[in-house]
N, C-alpha and C positions, 0 to 999 in steps of 0.2 A: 504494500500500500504506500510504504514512503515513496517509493520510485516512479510511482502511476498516478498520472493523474490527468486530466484534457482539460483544452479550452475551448469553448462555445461559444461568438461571440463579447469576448473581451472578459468572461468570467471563468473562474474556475471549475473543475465538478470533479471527484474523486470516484473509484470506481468501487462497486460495491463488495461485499466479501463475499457473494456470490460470485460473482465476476470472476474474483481475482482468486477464489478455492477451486473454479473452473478450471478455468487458466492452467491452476499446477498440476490438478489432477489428468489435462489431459496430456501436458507435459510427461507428467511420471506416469503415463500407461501406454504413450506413445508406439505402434510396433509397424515396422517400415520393411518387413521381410528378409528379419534377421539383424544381427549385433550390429554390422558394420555400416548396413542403409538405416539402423535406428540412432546411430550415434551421429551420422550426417546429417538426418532427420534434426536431431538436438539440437547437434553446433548450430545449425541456421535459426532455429528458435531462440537459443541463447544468444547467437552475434545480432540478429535482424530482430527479434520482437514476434509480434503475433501481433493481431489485431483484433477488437472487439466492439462490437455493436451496440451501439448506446440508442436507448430513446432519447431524444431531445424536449426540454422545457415547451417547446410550440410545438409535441406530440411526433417531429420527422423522426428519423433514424441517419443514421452516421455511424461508421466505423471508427475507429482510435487506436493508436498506437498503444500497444502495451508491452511492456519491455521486463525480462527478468531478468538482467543486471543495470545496470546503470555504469554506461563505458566514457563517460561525459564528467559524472564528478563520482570517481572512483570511493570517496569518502561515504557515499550514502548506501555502499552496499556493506553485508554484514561477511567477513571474511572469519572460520573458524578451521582447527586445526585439531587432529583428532589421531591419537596413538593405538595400533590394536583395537584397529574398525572391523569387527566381527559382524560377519554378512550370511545368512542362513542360504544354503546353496539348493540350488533347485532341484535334485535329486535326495529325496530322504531316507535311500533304504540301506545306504551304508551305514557303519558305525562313526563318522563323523559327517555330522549333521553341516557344520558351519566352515568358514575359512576366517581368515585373519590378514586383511591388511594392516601393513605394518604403521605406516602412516597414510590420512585422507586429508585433503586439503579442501574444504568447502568453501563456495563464496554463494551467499544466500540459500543457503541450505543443497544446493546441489556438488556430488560428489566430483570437482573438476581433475584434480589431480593424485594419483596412488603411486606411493612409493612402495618397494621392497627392499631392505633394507640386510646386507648380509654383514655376518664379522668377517675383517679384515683378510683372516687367513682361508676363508671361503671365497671362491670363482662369483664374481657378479654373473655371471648369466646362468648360475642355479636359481637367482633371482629373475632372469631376463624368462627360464624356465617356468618358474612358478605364476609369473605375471599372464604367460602367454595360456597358461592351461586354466585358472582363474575365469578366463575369457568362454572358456566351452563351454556348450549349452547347460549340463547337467553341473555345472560350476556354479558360477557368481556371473554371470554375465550383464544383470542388471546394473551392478556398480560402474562395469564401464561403456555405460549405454551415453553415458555422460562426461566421461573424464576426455578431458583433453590435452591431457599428458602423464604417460605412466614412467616411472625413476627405476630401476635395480641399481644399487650402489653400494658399496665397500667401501672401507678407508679411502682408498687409491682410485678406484676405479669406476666413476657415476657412467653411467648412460641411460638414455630416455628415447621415449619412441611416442608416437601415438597408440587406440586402440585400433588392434589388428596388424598391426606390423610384423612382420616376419622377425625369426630370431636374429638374424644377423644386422 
């Protein structure tokens, strides 16, 4: 709601939480025929906006921008930062139920960037490994339905990729 709002006429008008519970839910149910056309589906949601249809004071209709981050004055979004982000995986009939990113990085509550995070005398890409199988269907794949940059890193040695990038 801080980031949303239109003007009609010289005046302001706010959108309602209807609106704006709309908005996120269909954000977070979004499915585009599979992880990689849902997560290009996001990014343009996230970068462009969406639009939403307002009745107007003199009973017209008009659409409106409506925007889930605010890229203009970065200070109005809410940025959080999350260790041992525990994500219930979509297959439940092994004996572990969930996964564990190491760290999530959220700006306005969506999951944008996942780290995996190894020690030092462990290979980063048993990280780069874990990231990438994370991503299968019967994994966690909703978390990077959103991220837009995933980290494996060691002491020594970071790298980062999008989701769905090859190991290499």
């Amino acid at each position: 709601a801080k980031i949303n709002s239109y003007t009609y006429r010289g005046e302001s008008f706010s959108f309602s939480k209807a609106d704006i519970d709309r908005e996120i839910y269909k954000i977070n149910t979004l499915s585009a025929g599979g992880l990689l056309a849902t997560n290009k589906q996001i990014t343009q949601n996230l970068l462009l906006g969406t639009s939403i249809e307002q009745t107007l004071p003199d009973g017209s209709k008009k659409s409106f921008s409506f925007r889930f981050i605010d890229f203009d004055n970065i200070d109005n979004n809410l940025f959080q930062v999350t260790e041992k982000y525990t994500v219930e995986r979509n297959i439940k009939t092994e004996s572990t139920k969930t996964r564990r990113a190491d760290i999530v990085i959220f700006i306005n509550g969506f999951p944008i960037v996942v780290f995996e995070l190894k020690k030092s005398d462990v290979e980063v890409s048993k990280g780069i490994s874990q990231l990438i199988a994370y991503q299968r269907d019967t994994e966690i794949p909703k978390l990077f339905e959103f991220s837009q940059l995933v980290i494996s890193a060691n002491n020594h040695s970071p790298h980062y990729a999008t989701t769905g990038s090859p190991k290499r």
